[in-house]
C-alpha positions as CSV (number, residue, x, y, z in Angstrom):
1,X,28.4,-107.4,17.3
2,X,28.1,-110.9,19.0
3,X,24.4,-111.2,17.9
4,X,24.6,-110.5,14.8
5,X,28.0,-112.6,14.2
6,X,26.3,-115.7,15.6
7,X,24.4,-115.8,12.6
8,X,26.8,-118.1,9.9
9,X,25.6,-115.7,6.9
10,X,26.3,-112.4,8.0
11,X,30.3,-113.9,8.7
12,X,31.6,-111.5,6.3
13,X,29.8,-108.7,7.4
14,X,31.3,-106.2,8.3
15,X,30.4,-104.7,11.6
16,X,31.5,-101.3,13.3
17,X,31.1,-101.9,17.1
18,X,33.0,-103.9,20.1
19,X,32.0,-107.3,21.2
20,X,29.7,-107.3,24.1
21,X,33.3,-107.9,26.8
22,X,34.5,-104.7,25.7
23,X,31.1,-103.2,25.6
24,X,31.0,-103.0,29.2
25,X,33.5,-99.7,28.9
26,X,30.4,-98.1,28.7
27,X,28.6,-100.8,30.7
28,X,29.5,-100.5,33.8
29,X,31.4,-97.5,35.2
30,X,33.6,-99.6,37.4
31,X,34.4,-101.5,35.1
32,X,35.8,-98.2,33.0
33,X,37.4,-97.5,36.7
34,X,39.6,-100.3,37.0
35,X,40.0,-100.7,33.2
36,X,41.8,-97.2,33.2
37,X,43.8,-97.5,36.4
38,X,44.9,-100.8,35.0
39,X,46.7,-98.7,32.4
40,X,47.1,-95.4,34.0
41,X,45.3,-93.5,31.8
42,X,44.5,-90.2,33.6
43,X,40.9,-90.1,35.6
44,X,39.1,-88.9,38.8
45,X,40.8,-90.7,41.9
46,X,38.2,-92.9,43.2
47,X,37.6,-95.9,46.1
48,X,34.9,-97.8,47.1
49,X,34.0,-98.3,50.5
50,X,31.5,-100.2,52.8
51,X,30.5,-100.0,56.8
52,X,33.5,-102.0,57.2
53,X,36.1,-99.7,55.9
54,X,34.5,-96.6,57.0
55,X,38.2,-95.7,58.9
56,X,39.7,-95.7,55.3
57,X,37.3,-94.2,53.7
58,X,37.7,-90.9,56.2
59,X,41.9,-91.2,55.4
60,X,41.1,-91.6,51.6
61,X,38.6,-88.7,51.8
62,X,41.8,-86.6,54.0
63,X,44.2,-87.1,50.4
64,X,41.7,-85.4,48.5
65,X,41.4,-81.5,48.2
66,X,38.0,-79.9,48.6
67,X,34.6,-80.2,47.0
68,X,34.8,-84.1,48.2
69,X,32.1,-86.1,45.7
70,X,30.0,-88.9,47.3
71,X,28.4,-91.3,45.1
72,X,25.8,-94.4,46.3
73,X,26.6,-97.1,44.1
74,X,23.3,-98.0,44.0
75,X,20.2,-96.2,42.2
76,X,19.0,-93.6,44.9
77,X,16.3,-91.7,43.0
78,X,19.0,-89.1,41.8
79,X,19.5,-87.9,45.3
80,X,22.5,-90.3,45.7
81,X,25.4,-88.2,44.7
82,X,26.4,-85.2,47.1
83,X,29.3,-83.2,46.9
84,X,30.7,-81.2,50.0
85,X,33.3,-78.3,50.4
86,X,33.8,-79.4,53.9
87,X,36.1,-82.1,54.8
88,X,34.4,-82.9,58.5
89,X,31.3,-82.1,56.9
90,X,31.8,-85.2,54.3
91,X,33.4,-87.5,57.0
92,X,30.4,-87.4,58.5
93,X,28.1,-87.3,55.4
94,X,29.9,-90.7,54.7
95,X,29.4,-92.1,58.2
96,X,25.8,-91.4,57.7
97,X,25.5,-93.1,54.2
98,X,27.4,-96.4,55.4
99,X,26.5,-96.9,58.7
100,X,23.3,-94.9,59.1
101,X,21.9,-96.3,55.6
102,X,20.8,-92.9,54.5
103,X,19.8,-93.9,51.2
104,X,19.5,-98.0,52.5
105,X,20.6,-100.0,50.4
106,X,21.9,-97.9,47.6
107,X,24.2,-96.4,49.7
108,X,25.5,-99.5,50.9
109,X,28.8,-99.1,49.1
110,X,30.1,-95.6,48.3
111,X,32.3,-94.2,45.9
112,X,34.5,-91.3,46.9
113,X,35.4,-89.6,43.6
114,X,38.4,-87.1,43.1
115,X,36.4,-83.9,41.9
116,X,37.2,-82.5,38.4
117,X,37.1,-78.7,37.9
118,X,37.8,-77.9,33.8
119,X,35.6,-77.4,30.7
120,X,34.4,-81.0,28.7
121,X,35.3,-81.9,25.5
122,X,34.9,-84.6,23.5
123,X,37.5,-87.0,21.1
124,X,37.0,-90.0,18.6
125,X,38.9,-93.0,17.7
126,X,38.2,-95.8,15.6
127,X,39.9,-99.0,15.8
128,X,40.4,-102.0,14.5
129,X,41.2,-104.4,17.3
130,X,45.0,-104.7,16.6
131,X,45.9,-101.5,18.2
132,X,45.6,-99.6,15.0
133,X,43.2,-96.7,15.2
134,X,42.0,-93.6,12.8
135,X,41.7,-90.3,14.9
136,X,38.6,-88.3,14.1
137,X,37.8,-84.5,15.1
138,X,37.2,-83.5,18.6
139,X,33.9,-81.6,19.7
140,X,32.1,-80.1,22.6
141,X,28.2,-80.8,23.3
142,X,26.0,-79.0,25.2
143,X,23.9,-81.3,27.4
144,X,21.7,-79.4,29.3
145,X,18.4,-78.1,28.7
146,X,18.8,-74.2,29.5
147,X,20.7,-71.3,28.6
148,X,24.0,-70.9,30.4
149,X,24.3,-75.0,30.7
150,X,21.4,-74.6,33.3
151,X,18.5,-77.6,34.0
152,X,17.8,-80.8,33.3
153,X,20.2,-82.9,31.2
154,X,19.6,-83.6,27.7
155,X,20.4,-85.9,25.0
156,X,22.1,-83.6,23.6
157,X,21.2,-79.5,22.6
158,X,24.3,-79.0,20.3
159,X,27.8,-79.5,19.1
160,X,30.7,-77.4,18.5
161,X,34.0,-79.1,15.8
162,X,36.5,-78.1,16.0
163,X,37.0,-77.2,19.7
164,X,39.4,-73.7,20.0
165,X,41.3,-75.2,23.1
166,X,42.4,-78.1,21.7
167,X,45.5,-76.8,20.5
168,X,48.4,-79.3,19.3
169,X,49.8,-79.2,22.4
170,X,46.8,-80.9,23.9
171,X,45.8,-83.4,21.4
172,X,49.6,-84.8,21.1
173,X,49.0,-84.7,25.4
174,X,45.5,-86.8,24.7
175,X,46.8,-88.9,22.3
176,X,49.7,-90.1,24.4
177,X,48.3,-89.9,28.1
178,X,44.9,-91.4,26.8
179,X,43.9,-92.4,23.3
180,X,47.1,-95.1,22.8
181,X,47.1,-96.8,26.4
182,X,43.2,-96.9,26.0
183,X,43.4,-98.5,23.0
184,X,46.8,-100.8,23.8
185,X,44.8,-102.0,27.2
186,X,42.0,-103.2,24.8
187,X,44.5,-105.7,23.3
188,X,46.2,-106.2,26.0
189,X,43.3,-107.4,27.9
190,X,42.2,-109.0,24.8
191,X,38.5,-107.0,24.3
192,X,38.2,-107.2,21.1
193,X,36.9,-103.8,19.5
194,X,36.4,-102.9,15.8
195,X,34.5,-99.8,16.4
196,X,33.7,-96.2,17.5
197,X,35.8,-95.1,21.0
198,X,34.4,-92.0,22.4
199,X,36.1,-90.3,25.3
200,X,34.2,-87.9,27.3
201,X,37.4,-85.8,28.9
202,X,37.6,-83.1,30.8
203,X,40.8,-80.6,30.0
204,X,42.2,-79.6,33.8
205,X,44.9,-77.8,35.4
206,X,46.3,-80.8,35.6
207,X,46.1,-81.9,31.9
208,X,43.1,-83.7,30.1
209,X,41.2,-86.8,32.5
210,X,38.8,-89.4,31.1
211,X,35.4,-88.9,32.7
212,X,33.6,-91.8,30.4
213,X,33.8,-94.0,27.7
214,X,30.8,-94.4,25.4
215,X,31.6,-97.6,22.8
216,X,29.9,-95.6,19.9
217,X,29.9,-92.3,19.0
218,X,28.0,-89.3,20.1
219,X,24.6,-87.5,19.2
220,X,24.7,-84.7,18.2
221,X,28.4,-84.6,18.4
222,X,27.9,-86.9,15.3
223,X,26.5,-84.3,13.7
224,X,29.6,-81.8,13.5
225,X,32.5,-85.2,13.9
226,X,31.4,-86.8,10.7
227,X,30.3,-84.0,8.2
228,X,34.1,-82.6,8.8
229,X,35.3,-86.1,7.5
230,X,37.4,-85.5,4.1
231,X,38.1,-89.3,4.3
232,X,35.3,-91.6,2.4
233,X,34.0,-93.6,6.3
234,X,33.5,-96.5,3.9
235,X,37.0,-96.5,3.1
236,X,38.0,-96.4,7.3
237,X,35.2,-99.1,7.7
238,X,36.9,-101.5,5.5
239,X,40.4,-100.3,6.5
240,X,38.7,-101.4,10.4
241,X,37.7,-104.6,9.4
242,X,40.8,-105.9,7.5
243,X,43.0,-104.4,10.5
244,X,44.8,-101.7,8.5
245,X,43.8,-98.3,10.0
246,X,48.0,-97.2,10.9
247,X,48.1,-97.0,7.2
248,X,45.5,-94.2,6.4
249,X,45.8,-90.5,7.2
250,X,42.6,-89.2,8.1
251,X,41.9,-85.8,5.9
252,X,39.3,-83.5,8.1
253,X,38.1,-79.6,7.0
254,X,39.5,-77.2,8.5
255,X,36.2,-75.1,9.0
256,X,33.9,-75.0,12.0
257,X,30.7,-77.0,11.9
258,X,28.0,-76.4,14.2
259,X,24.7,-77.8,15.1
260,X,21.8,-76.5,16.8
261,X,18.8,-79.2,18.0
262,X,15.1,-78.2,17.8
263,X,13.1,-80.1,20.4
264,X,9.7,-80.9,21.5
265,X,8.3,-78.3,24.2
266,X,8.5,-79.4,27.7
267,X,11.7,-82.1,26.9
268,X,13.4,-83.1,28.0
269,X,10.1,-83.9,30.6
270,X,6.9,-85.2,29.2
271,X,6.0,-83.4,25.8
272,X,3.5,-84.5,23.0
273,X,4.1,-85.7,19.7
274,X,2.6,-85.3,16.4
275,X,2.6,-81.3,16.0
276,X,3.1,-80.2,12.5
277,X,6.3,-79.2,11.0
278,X,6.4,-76.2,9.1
279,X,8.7,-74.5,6.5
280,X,11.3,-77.6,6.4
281,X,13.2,-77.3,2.9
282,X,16.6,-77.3,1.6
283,X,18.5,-74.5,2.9
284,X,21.8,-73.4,1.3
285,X,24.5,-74.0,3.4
286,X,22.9,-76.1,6.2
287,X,21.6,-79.9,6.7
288,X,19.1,-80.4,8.3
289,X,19.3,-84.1,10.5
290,X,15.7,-85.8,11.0
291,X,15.1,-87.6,14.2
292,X,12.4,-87.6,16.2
293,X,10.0,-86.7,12.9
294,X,7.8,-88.9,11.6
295,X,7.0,-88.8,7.3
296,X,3.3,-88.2,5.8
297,X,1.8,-85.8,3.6
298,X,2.6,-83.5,6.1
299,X,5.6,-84.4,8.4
300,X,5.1,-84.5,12.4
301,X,7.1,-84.6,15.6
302,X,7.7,-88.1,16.6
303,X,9.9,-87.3,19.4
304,X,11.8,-85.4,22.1
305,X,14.7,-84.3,20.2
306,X,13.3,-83.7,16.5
307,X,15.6,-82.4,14.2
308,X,19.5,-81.3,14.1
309,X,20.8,-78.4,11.8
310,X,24.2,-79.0,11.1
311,X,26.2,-75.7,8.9
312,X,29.9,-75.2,8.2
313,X,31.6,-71.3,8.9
314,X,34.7,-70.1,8.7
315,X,34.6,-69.8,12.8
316,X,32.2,-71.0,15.1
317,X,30.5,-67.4,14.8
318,X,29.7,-67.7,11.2
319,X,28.3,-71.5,11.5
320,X,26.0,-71.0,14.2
321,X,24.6,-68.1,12.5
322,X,23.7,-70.3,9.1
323,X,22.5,-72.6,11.1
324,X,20.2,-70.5,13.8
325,X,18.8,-68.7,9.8
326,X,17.6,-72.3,9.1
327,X,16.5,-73.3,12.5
328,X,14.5,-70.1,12.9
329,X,12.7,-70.4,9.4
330,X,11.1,-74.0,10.7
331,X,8.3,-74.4,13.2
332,X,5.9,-76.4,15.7
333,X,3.6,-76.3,18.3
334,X,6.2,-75.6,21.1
335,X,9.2,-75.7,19.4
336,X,12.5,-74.9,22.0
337,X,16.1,-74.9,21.5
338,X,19.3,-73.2,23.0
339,X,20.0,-69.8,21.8
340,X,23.8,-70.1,23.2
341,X,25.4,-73.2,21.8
342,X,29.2,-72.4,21.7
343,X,28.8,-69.6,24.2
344,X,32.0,-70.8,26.6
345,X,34.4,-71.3,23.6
């Protein structure tokens, strides 16, 4: 936003995403921390400690219940987050991060995180950087690479709109607990953001919790969010930039959309590129999303995650189902994708 403003002829463009202050939502996750404790918007207890405070560390870790999460701040080759059932047991896991250096540096500071148990979900906002704000439809992704949410994380292996749990109850509880204090702390802190808000939350026992903020939206939850849009996005775009989102009702289908990603074999690890696509055409009833593909007479794979197919059903059932006819139709060299998206709704 603050790049492209800086340039005196594009002042009247209009331009969907925060400024780089409020950028740093997504930035930086303490930061995000102390942005939503500031306006107790429901999250994961956490404190930071160092060597020095390894007394209060111990107390904080004795408020908690059981498994106890403990994160190096620093980068610790992926090693640096461990999460214990036993209370002793992560007293003296801590000890031996702080004061023992376990992972040296990295683990220099730690953060002792509150651990969430619940299913994820996913909800939308734009706003326009007076506080007003358009609600979109919610989702649920499935990041990881295997069957049963099993293996390495992903970009992204589907999406799910709407989600069946999110009944009114919960979206009023979202909305008030979450959506409105995140986006009154914006102005309140004065971050200005005319953009996308996505909340990654996590529906507990104890009612929905942020677990991030993104400061754009989602891929491939974009895939199912937008498509359901009854509302022309041009018209919420200029609504955004002239600070007059309150005033429109956002119009969403009612149906289910699903999408399903194909993706290169051996993603989300090393995998090659340029294999052949075959038996891409226009299917009835789904669209297909190009990504990683790259045009020519015939069209290759250009990346990890290669194509979304996006279809509509009158229950997540019937959508997946168009989509899987599509996806199964269309082939490479290695070709992978989950056969269970949707399986835990």
């Amino acid at each position: 936003h603050d790049g492209l403003k800086s340039f005196p002829e594009l002042q009247d463009l209009i331009v969907v995403g925060p400024r780089q202050a409020a950028a740093e939502l997504e930035g930086s996750k303490d930061f995000a921390k102390e942005f939503m404790m500031r306006h107790n918007i429901p999250t994961a207890a956490y404190q930071t400690f160092t060597k020095d405070t390894l007394a209060e560390g111990q107390a904080f870790l004795e408020t908690l219940d059981a498994p106890y999460v403990l994160k190096a701040d620093g980068l610790a080759a992926g090693k640096g987050v461990l999460i214990i059932e036993n209370l002793d047991e992560a007293k003296e896991e801590l000890k031996n991060m702080l004061v023992d250096a376990k992972f040296g540096d990295a683990s220099s500071r730690v953060v002792i995180e509150e651990f969430l148990a619940g299913i994820e979900f996913s909800i939308f906002a734009l706003t326009d950087g007076k506080g007003g704000y358009a609600l979109l439809p919610e989702a649920k992704d499935y990041k990881r690479i295997g069957e049963g949410d099993t293996g390495l994380n992903t970009g992204g292996m589907g999406a799910i709109s709407p989600v069946p749990f999110f009944d009114e109850a919960l979206r009023e509880r979202t909305v008030r607990e979450v959506i409105e204090p995140t986006i009154q702390g914006l102005v309140k802190d004065n971050l200005p953001y005319q953009g996308f808000v996505f909340f990654g939350l996590i529906n507990t026992t104890k009612g929905p919790k942020v677990i991030e903020y993104n400061v754009r939206m989602g891929d491939p939850e974009t895939e199912v969010v937008i498509p359901r849009l009854e509302t022309d996005i041009l018209d919420l775009f200029v609504a955004m930039h002239e600070g007059t989102l309150n005033e429109i009702s956002v119009a969403v289908n009612p149906q289910t959309a699903a999408t399903v990603m194909a993706v290169s074999g051996g993603y989300p690890g090393s995998y090659e590129k340029g294999k052949a696509i075959e038996g891409l055409r226009r299917f009835e009833g789904t669209t297909v999303y190009h990504a990683g593909t790259k045009p020519g007479e015939t069209i290759t794979t250009s990346g990890g995650r290669v194509m979304a197919f996006t279809s509509f059903g009158a229950n997540k059932d019937e959508a997946l189902a168009k989509s899987y006819a599509a996806l199964k139709e269309v082939s490479f060299e290695g070709m992978n994708y989950r056969q269970d998206i949707g399986f835990d709704l």
